[in-house]
N, C-alpha and C positions, 0 to 999 in steps of 0.2 A: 456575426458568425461565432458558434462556440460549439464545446465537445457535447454530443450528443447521447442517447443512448444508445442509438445506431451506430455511432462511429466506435460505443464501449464494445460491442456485441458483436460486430466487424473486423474491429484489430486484434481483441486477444479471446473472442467469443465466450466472455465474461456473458451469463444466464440472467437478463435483465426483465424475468418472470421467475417469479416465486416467494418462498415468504420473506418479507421485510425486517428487517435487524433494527431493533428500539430499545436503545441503553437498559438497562434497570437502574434500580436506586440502588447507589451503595452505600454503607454505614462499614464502617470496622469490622462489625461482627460479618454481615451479610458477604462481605469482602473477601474476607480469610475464609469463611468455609465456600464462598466460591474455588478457590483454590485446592482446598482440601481434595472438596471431591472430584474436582477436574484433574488433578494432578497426585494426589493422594500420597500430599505433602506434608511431614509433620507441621502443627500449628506454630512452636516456636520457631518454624524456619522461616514461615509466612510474614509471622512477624518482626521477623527481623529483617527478611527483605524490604517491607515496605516504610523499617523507618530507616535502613538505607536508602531508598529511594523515597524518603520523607509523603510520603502520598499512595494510592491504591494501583501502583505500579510495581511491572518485575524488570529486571533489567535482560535485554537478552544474553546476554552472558548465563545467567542465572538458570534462564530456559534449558540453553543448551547444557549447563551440567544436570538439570534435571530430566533431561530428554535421555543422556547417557546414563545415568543409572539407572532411571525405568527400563532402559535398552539392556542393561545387564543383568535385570533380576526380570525380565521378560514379561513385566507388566507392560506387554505391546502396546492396548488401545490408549491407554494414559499417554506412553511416548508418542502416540500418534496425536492425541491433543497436543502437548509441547510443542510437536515439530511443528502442527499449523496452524497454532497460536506465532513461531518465531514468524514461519512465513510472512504471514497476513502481517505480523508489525515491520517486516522489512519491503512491503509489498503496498496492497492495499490502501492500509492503516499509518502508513508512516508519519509521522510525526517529525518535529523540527530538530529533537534531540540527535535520530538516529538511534538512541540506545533503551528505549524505556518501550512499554505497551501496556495500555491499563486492562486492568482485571477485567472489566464488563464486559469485554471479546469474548471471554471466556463460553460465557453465553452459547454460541456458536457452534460451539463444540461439546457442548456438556450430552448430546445425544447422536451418537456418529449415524444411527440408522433414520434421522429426521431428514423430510421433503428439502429438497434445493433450497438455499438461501438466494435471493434475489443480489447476487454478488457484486454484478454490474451496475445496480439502483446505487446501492452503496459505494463503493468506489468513488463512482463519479459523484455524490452527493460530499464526499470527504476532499475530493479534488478542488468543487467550487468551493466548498468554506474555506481549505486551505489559499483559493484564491484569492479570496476576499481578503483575507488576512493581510497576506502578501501585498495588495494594492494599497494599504496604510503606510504612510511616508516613514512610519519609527519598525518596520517588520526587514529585516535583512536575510531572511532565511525564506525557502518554499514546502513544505509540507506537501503531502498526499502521492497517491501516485501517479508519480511523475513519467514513469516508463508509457504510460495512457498520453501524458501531452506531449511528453517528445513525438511516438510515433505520430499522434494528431498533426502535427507540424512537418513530419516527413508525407503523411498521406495528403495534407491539402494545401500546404504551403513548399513547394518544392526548388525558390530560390532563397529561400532565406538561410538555409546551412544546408554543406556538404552532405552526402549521403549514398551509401552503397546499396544498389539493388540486388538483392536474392532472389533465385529462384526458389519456389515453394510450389507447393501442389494447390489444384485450387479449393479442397475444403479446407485447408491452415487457415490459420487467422493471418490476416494481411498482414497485422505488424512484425510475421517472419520475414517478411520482403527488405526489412531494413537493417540497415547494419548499424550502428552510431558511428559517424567519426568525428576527430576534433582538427580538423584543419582548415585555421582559416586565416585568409591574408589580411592586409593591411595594420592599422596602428592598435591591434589587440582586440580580443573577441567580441568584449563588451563593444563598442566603440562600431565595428563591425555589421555587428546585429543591427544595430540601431540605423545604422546606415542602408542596409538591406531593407528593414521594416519601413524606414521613411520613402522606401523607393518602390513599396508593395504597388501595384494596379490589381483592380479587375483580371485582369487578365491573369495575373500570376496566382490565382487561388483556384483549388478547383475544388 
């Protein structure tokens, strides 16, 4: 049993039709004037963020000051790239840092009036690789988004951790029905889990 695209399209009705997102090549050059024109940044700024962040990454911090001053000189559609370029890197796209997002997203955004991005494919495509990752004995962190496999685990696994149910109406996406909580008894959470998971049946999955 594993997250589906049905279950991506069901809990947060993530569009698991449309066009597919496929890195480009980056080079230096290719890199910074993605930036430029997405964001319509000067070039030495570009390049100075990326050898603070030694690679073709911005940090989000960076985003958001560049989100607020496109916001104050009312270059709207750019701060609209910013903002959902941070989104997707605090969402989607997440990564193990927490603080970085590579340029190539950018992509995505470079034409706000283009057809649906197949959102859902994606996601959940970033989800399994960050799983894989994660299953190597030397990987201590989890990547992707994670707000997908919690609710996964609240919709089909419903002894394994606490959980408040909401009401919702019924075209929301199911994973409004969940609330997170952290409370859990015995000798610590790790410890816990593990304990619940070794006690999974048949019967406790739906």
């Amino acid at each position: 049993m594993t997250v589906t695209l049905d279950d991506v399209h069901s809990l947060f009705h993530l569009p698991i039709a449309g066009t597919f997102f496929t890195p480009v090549h980056r080079d230096q050059a290719t890199a910074v004037h993605m930036v430029m024109d997405a964001l319509e940044v000067d070039e030495l700024a570009v390049l100075k963020e990326f050898g603070d962040t030694q690679d073709f990454h911005l940090r989000m911090s960076w985003l958001r000051k560049v989100y607020q001053q496109l916001v104050d000189v009312e270059r709207y559609q750019d701060a609209a790239r910013a903002y959902m370029l941070h989104l997707v890197a605090c969402t989607l796209f997440a990564d193990e840092s927490g603080v970085y997002i590579d340029v190539c997203y950018l992509t995505l955004f470079s034409d706000l009036e283009t057809p649906c991005w197949a959102w859902g494919v994606t996601a959940l495509t970033m989800l399994y690789t960050a799983l894989d990752a994660a299953s190597r004995p030397d990987t201590r962190q989890l990547a992707g988004y994670l707000s997908l496999l919690q609710c996964w685990i609240y919709e089909h696994f419903p002894h394994i951790c606490e959980r408040n149910i909401q009401r919702c109406a019924a075209a929301d996406p199911c994973a409004r029905r969940w609330k997170a909580r952290q409370t859990l008894l015995g000798d610590g959470p790790l410890m816990e889990y593990r304990r619940r998971l070794d006690a999974l049946t048949l019967d406790d999955v739906i």
